[in-house]
N, C-alpha and C positions, 0 to 999 in steps of 0.2 A: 504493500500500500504506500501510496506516493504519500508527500505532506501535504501536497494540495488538498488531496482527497483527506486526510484527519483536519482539516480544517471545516470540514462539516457535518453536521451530525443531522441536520434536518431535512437536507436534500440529498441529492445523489450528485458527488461529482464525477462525469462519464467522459471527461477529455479524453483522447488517447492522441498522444503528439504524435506517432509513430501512422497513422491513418490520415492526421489532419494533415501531414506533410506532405501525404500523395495528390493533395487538393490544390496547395499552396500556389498563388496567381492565381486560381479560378474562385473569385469571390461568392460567385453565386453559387459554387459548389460545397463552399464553406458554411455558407446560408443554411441551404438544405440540413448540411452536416451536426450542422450547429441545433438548428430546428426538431432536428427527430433524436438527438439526444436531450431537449430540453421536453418536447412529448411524453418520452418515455417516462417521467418521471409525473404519476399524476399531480403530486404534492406540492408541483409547480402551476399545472395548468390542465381545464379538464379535457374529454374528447373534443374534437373539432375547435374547441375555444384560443382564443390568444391569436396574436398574428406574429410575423417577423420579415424582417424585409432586412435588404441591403443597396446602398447606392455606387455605381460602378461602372467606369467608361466604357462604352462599346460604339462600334462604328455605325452609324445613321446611313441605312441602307437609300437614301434617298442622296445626300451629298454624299458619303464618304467621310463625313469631319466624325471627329472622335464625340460625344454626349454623354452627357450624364445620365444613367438610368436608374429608374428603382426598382426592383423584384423584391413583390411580396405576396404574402399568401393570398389566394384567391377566396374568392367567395365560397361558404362553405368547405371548405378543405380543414384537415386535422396537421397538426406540425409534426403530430408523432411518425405521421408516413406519407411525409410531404416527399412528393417527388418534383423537378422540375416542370412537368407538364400543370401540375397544382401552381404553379405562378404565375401574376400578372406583372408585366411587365410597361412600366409609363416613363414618358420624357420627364425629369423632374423641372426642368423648366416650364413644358407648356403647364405642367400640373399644378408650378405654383402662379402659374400667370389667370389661373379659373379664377383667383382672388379681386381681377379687374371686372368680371362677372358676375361676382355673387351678389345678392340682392337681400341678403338676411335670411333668421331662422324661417322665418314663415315659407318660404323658398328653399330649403336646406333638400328636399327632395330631387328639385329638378339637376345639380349637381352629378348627382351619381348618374344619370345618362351623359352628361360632357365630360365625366374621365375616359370615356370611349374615342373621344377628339384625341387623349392623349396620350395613348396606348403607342409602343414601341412595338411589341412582336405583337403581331396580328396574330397568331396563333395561341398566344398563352388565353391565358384562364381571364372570368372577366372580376375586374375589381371589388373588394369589399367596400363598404361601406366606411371602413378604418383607414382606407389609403390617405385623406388626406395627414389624419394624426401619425403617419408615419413621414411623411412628404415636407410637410413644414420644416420639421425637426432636420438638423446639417447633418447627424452622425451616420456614419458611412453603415454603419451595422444596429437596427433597435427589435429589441425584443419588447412586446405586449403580452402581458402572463395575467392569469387570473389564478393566482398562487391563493390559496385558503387564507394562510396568515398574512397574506400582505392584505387582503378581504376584511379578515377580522377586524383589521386596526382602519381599513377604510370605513367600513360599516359601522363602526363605532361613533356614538354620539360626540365623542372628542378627540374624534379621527385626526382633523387637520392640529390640533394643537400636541397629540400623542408622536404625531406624525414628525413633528418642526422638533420636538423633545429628544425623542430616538434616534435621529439621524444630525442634530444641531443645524440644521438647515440647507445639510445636503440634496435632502429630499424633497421636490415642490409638490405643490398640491392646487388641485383644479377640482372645483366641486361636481358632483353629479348633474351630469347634460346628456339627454341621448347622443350619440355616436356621429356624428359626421361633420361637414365642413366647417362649422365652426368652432366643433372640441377641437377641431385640427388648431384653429386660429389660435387659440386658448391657452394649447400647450407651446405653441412658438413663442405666445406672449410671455408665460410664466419662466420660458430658458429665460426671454429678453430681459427678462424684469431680476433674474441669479441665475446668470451666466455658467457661474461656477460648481449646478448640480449633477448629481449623476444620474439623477433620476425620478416622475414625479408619480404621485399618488393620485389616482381618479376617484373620487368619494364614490364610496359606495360599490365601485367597478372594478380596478383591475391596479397596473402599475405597469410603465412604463421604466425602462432601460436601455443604457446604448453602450455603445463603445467603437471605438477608429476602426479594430479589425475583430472579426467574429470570435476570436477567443474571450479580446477584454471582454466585450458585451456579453460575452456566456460566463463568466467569472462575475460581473458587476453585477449581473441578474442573479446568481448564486449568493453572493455575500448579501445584498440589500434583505434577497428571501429568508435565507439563514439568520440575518439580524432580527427581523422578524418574528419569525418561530419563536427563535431564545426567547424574546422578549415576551410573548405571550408563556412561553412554559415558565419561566420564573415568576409568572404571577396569578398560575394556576392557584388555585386557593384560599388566593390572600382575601378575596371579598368575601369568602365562603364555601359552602360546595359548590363544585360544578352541577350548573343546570340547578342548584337550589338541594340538590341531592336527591336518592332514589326513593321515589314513594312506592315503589312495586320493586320484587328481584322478577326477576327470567324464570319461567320454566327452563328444563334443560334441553340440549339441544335436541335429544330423542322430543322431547314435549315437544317443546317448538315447532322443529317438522310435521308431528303430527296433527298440531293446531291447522300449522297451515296448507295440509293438503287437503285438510277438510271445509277449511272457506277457500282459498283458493276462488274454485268454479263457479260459485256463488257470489264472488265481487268479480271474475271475469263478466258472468251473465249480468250485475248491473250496470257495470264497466262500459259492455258492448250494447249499450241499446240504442245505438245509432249506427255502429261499426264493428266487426268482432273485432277486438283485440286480443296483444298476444300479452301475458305476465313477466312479472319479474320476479323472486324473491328474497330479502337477503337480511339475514339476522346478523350481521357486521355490530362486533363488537359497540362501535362509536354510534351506530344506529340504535341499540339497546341500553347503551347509557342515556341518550336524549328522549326517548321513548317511555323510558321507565321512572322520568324525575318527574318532580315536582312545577318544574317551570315549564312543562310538555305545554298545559291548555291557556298560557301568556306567550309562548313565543311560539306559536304555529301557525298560529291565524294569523300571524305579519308577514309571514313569507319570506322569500328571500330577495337581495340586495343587488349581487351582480347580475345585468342582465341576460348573459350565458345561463346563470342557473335557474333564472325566472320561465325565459322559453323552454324551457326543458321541461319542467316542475307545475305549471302553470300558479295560479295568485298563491293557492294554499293546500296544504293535506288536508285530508277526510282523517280525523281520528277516529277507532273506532270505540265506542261503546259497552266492548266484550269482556268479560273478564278473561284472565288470561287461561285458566285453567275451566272455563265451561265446556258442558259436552254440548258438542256441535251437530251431536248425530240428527235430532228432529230439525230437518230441511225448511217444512213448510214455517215453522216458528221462527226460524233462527231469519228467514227470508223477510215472515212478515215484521220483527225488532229493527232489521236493517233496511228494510223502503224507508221508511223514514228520514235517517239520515241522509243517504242517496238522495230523495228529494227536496231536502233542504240544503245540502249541497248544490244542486242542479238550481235553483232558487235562488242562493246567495250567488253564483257565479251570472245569471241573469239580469242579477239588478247590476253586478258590476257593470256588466257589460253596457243594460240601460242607462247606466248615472254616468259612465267616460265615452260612452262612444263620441265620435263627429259625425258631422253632414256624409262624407263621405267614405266611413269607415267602413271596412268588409261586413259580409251577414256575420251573426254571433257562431264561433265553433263549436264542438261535441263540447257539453256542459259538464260531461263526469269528472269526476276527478282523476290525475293520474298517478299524485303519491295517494297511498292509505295507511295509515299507522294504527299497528295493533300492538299497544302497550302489552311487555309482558314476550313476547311473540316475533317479532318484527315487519319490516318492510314490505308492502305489493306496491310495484309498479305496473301501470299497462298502459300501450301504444299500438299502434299500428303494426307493427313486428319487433321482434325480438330484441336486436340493440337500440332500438330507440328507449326498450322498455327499460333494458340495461342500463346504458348511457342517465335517461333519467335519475336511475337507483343513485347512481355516481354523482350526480349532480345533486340531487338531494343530501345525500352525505357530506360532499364536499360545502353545502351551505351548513349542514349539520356541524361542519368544523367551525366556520365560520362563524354563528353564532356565540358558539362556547369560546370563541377567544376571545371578543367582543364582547361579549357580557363577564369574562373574568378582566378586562381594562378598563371597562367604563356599561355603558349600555347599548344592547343592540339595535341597530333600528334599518329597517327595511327599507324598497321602495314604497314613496307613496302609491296608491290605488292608479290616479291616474298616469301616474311615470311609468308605471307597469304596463298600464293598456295600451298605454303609447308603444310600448317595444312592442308587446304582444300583435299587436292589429296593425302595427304597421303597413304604409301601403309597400314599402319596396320587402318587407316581409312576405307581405301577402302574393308578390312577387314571385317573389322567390318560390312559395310553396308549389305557384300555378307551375310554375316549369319542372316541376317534379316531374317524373316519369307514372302514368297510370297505373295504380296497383294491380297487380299480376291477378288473377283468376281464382288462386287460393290463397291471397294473400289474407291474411289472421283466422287462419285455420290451421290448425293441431293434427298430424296424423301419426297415428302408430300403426305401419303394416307388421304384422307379426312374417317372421321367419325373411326379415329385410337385411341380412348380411349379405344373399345372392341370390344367383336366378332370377324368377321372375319377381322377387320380392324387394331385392334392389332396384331393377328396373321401375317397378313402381313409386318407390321411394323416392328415387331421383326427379321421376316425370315430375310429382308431387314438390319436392323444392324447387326444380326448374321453375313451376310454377308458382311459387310465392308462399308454399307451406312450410311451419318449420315441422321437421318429422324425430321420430321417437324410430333410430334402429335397435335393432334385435334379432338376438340366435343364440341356439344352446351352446354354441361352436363359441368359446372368448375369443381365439385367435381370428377366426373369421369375421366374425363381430369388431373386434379391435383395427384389420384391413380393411374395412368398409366402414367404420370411422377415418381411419384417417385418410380415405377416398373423400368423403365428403365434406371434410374438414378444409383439404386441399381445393374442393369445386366450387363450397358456400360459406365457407370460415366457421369460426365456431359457433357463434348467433344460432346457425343453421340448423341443426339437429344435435340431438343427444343420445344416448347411448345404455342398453337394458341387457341385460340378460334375460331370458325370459325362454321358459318348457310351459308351451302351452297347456298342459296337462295340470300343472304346480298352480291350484290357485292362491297361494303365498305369492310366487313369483308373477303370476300375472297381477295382482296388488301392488306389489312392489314397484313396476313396469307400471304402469298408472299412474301410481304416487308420483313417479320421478317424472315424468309429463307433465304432473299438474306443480312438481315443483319448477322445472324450468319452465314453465311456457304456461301454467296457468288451468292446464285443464287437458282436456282432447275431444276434438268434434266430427275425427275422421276416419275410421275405423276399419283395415281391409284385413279381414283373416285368410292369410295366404297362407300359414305355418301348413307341412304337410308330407306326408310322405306312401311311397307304392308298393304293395305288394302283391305279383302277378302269381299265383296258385293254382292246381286245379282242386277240385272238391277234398280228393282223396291226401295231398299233400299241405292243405291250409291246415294251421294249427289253431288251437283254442289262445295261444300267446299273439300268432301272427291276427287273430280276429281281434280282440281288447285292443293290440297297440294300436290298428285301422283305427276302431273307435273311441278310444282314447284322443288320439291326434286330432282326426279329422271333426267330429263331430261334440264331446266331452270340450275340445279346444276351443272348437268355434262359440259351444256356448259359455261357457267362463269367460270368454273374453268379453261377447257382446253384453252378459251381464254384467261384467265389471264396467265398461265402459257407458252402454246406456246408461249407469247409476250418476255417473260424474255428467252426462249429459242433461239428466234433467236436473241433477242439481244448476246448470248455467243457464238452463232454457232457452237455448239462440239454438235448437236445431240440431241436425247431427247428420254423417251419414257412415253407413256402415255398409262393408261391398265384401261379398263374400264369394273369395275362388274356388269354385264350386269344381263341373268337369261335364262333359260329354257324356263323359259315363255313369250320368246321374240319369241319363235318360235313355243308353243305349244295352242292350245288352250284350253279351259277348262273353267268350271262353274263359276261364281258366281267373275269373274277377271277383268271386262272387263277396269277399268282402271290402275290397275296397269299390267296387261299383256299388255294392249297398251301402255304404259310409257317405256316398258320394250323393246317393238319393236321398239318403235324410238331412246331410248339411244343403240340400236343396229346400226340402221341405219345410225345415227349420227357419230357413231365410223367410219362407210363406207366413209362416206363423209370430214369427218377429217383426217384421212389417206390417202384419195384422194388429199387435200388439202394441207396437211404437208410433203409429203414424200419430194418433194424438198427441205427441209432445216432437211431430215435426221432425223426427228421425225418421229420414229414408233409411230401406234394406231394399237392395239391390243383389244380384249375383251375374257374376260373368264365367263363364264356361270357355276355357281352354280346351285343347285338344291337340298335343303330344307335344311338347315345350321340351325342345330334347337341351336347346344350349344353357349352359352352365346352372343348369337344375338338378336337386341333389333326389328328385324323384329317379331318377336314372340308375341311383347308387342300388343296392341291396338287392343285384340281380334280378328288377324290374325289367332292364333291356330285356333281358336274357330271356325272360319268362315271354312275354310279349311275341318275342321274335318267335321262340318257341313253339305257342298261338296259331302265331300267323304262318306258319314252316317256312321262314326265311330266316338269314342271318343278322346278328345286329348290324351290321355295317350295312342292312339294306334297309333298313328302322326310319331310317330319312324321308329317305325316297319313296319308300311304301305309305307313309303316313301323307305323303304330297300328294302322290298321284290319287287317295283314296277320297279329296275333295273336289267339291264341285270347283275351286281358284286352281285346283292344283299347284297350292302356295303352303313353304312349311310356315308355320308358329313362331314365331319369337318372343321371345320375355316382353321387349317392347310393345309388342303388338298386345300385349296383355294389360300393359303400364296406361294405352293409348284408352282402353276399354274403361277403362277405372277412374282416367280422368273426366269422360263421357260423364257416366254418371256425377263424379263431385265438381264438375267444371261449371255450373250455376247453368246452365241450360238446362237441364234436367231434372229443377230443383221439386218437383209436381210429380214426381216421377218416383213411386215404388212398390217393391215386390216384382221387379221385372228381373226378366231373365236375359243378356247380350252374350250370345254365342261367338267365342274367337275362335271359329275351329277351321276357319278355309270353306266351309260350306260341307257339312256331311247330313246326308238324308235326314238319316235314321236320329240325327238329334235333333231336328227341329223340335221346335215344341209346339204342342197340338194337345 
């Protein structure tokens, strides 16, 4: 360990001179360098939050003459894995020449379309809303961090004078203003006015740092943070307890979990009454000290301060009402305690929106709430998908930090109502939202295909995230299972899916495989029982073992599953669907079958009678019928080819061909073409639609159904 590095105890120092020297002369490549090691460290700055730029000559593809340029992070981009295409790049002359243009706050909007006048490479990223607060400012290198503690001491009632105290007037300070061309102005003034700082303070916002070349400024931005910290830990206590101290302990962690995969599905389904969302959950130590004090029902309802963690977070948590240790099991009771809440919540966020809107402010959004706090228990988040749901959780914490430092220096104090609306409704927000990409087809939708480490079970699972689901894999197989996590870890990041063991048979394990769905992601609404496996016999060589495992798997499997899972569906009440890979041979007969072709007719009939059952609470039951899925299906294994061919008096190597030529496409099966069937049914076309049967089989007679 360097001594740079024992120089700090509250951040992470991640220099390594021996990499930045491969950079050396490429400023902007120091930029980035500099950027995704200040990322990496949440306790600096959250996801997506903060900016960093650099100014630096490059040649003006119009004349030739050498320019000054700035590169900085673009809009919406994260510094942790900021790459060069995430940069915008602007003349810093024409940029500072908008100043002959501008016409005031009231005009502070139309700005952000004229940094397009002043844009260098046509191909970078288009500007944030922060370029000018980088652009004023001379230093060749500035970091924007939204560090906790430099938050705590902005957020603070006696921020700016805590501020002038801790640093002796190194540090400037600029009160809270929403974000654009005049905070730029702001902070030019404030260097104009001490010359000699390193760095200023945004009430309520973030903090600002520079330096000549992207080390100092990663160093200046390290010490000011670290000064910081210290400063808030040496005065842990001194007012009192933290958060006022605990009025409640924690269940333990086993409790915990168990609390919350029993509400869960229950604040997803209030959650989503305009949009399904996906969960989050997270009992983080510093989550459970804020939760469980005494100052919980005085500082929640104020929300938080920076506005990174406002948009994330929206005005305020929903706490909830529960004691920590109640039984959760009677649904309809626990449902009718919590409308309430939920609608006075949905109520309180209404008038907000009526007492700050303007003339011309966007319609009001989804009114739910997205933090919940369940003292005793911890955190639900939910959003549109998975990391946003995440991301919030972090941002919530991170304000979680932010309070308790702020109220062990002085007191904390949020945005006000309307400062908040203003960021929130923004129009170049609301902007920004429209260019979003249109949510995918199963976007905040939950699936667990059982038997999803391969075959045709994978294929499904992937169509299913390709299309905007996050999925629950699983197989008895760890090692299989563990390669088909990290398949899809490498194709949709970790957000994406999660990971079960799970013997359809074990209704412990399929519990378990449940729980862990409804702990990441809040629930499950998607349900394909594909888990399965063949055995090809003729009467006299079927065994009483070989007949159980058939029924066991096929049919024993399909139902524990759909049980377990309709239970967590109608606790969310948004619907559900359930698709069950059935077979050909649920309706064909044939040699040498007779119990897996009867396994196969009652997980058909089963699907009748469950869709009979379920349609009242809006859960489709579907079934798709395959017909000979020879590629990478582990039905193949256990001398099924063999038996088959057998059958049919041909050899396995002719199992392909004989299964093609024997449809009316004369086309073989594929896992995909099964994946394609599945999404038919949960793809929202189909949503009016069940108890049906969809044959993949290339066209064979004898299975229509009639």
């Amino acid at each position: 360990m360097s001594i740079k590095e024992t120089n700090f105890k509250h951040v992470s120092y991640l220099w390594d001179d021996a990499e930045a020297a491969k950079l050396a002369g490429d400023e902007v490549a120091l930029l980035i360098y500099r950027s995704n090691l200040l990322g990496a460290d949440l306790r600096l700055t959250n996801y997506g939050g903060g900016n960093t730029s650099c100014k630096a000559m490059a040649k003006d593809p119009l004349t030739g003459q050498e320019v000054e340029v700035m590169w900085i992070k673009g809009s919406g981009g994260d510094i942790g894995t900021l790459k060069k295409s995430g940069l915008a790049a602007l003349y810093v002359d024409k940029l500072r020449s908008l100043k002959n243009v501008y016409r005031g706050l009231e005009h502070e909007d139309e700005m952000v379309e004229l940094f397009n006048h002043t844009i260098y490479d046509l191909a970078s990223k288009a500007p944030s809303i922060d370029t000018p607060l980088h652009g004023f400012l001379p230093f060749k290198h500035i970091d924007h961090l939204h560090p906790d503690a430099a938050i705590a001491i902005a957020a603070a009632k006696d921020g700016k004078q805590i501020t002038a105290d801790l640093f002796g007037g190194t540090i400037g300070w600029v009160e809270w203003q929403k974000p654009g061309f005049d905070l730029g102005l702001q902070l030019k003034a404030c260097l104009d006015a001490s010359p000699n700082i390193r760095g200023i303070m945004l009430g309520s916002h973030g903090l600002f740092t520079w330096g000549d070349t992207a080390y100092e400024s990663y160093i200046n931005t390290l010490e000011v943070i670290e000064k910081c910290a210290e400063y808030l830990e040496q005065n842990y206590g001194k007012k009192g307890p933290v958060f006022g101290g605990a009025k409640i302990q924690s269940l333990d962690e086993a409790g915990r979990q168990k609390q919350a995969i029993a509400l869960a599905p229950i604040l997803r389904g209030f959650c989503s009454s305009k949009q399904n969302m996906i969960g989050h959950f997270t009992d983080d130590v510093r989550v459970l000290e804020f939760i469980n004090s005494n100052d919980l029902d005085r500082l929640a309802p104020l929300g938080t301060s920076c506005p990174d963690h406002f948009l994330r977070t929206k005005i305020s948590p929903l706490v909830l009402g529960l004691g920590k240790d109640e039984d959760l099991s009677d649904v309809a009771a626990l449902k009718a305690r919590l409308a309430p809440a939920f609608d006075a919540y949905r109520a309180m966020y209404t008038e907000y929106y009526e007492t700050c809107k303007h003339p011309n402010s966007p319609a009001i959004r989804d009114a739910n709430p997205v933090v919940i706090l369940y003292p005793g228990v911890g955190m639900f988040t939910f959003a549109k998908d998975k990391q946003t749901a995440r991301v919030a959780a972090e941002f919530y914490t991170n304000a979680i930090n932010v309070m308790k430092g702020a109220e062990a220096i002085s007191d904390y104090t949020s945005l006000p109502r309307q400062e908040a609306f203003n960021i929130e409704y923004w129009l170049l927000e609301e902007a920004k939202l429209q260019r979003m990409p249109k949510p995918k087809a199963l976007s905040g939708r939950i699936a667990l295909v059982t038997g999803s480490a391969g075959g045709i079970g994978k294929a499904i699972a992937k169509k299913f995230a390709e299309e905007g689901a996050v999925v629950v894999l699983n197989d008895m197989n760890a090692e299989r299972l563990e390669g088909a996590g990290e398949e899809f870890k490498k194709l949709f990041g970790k957000d994406g899916y999660t990971t079960a063991i799970l013997d359809v048979t074990k209704a412990d394990q399929i519990a378990d495989a449940i729980g862990k769905a409804t702990l990441a992601f809040g629930g499950v609404d998607l349900i394909v029982n594909n888990a399965g496996l063949s055995i090809s016999k003729t009467i006299a060589d079927h065994t009483e073992k070989d007949w159980d495992l058939l029924y066991d798997v096929l049919v024993k499997g399909q139902f524990l599953v759909t049980q377990a899972a309709a239970g967590v569906m109608q606790k969310q009440d948004i619907g559900g669907d359930i698709i069950n890979i059935v077979s050909k041979n649920a309706l064909v007969s044939g040699p040498n079958n007779a119990g897996y072709g009867s396994a196969k007719a009652a997980q058909l009939h089963l699907s009748r009678l469950n869709a009979a059952e379920l349609g009242a609470d809006k859960i489709r039951v579907n079934v798709v019928n395959p017909d000979a899925v020879i590629s990478d299906s582990n039905i193949w294994a256990g001398g099924w080819a063999e038996g088959r061919a057998k059958a049919y008096g041909i050899t396995v190597a002719e199992l392909p061909a004989y299964y093609a030529k024997r449809t009316l496409l004369n086309e073989m099966i594929l896992p995909e073409d099964i994946a394609n069937a599945c999404f038919a049914f949960a793809g929202g076309l189909l949503n009016k639609s069940t108890g049906n049967v969809l044959n993949v089989d290339g066209g064979v007679a004898a299975a229509f159904v009639r």
